[in-house]
C-alpha positions as CSV (number, residue, x, y, z in Angstrom):
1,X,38.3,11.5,-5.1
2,X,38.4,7.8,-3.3
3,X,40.1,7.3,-0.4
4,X,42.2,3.9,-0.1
5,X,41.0,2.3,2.9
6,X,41.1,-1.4,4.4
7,X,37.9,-3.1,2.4
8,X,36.1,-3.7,5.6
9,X,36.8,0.2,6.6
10,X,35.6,1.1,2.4
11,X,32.6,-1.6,3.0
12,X,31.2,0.2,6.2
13,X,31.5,3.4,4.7
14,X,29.6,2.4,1.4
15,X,26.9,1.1,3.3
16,X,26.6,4.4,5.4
17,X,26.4,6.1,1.8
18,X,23.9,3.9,0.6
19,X,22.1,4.3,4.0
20,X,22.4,8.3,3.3
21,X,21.4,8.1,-0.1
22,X,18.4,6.0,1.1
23,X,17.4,9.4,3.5
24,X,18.1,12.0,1.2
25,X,15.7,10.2,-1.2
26,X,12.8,9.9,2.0
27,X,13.8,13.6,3.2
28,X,12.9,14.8,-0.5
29,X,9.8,12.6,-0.8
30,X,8.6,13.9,2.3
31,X,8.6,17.4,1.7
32,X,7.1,17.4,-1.2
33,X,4.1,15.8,0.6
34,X,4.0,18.2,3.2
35,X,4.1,21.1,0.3
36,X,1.2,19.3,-1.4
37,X,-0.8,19.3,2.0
38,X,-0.1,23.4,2.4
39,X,-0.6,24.2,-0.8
40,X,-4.1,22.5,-0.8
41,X,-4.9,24.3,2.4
42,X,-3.8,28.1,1.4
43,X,-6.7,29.6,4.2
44,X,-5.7,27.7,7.0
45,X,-1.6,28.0,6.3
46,X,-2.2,31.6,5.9
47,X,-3.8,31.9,9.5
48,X,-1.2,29.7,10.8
49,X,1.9,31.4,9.7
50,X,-0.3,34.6,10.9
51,X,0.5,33.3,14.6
52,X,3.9,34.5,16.0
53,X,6.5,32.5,15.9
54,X,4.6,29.9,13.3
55,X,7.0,29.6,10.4
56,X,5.8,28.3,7.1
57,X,7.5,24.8,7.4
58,X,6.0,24.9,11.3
59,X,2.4,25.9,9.5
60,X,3.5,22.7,7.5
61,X,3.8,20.6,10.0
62,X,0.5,21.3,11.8
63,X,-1.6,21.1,8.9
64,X,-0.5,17.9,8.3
65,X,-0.8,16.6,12.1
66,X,-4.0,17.8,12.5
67,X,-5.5,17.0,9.6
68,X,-9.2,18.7,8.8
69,X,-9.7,21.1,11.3
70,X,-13.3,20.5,10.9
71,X,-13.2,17.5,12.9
72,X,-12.9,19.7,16.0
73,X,-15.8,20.4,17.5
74,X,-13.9,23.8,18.9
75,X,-10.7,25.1,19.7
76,X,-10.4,23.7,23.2
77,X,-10.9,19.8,21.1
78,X,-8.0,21.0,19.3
79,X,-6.0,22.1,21.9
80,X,-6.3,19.1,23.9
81,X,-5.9,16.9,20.4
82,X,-2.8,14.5,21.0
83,X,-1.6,12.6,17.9
């Protein structure tokens, strides 16, 4: 269905679908990184979601801001780690 609206009114809202279409297409890319980075790290996102309140996409998410927890020379490093 396609509204009829003034051409500038249907040229703004064709760029706001473009622009939408633009962030599904990031949003999509994006995950599917951070679902790479999890599934390469099954130990650590297992202790992660282990932690209350830590859902899988949280897990996710710190995985992929921390990086290789190795790094850390102990857990008080990566508590006071700031990206």
């Amino acid at each position: 269905m396609e509204v009829q609206l003034p051409i500038v009114d249907r040229m703004e809202v064709d760029a706001h679908l473009e622009t939408w279409k633009l962030y599904d297409k990031q949003i999509i890319e994006t995950e599917s990184e951070l679902v790479k980075r999890a599934e390469a790290n099954p130990k650590n996102m297992f202790k992660l979601k282990s932690i209350p309140g830590i859902s899988a996409m949280g897990a996710i998410i710190l995985l992929s801001r921390i990086g290789d927890i190795k790094r850390f020379k102990n857990p008080r490093s990566l508590a006071n780690f700031s990206d």
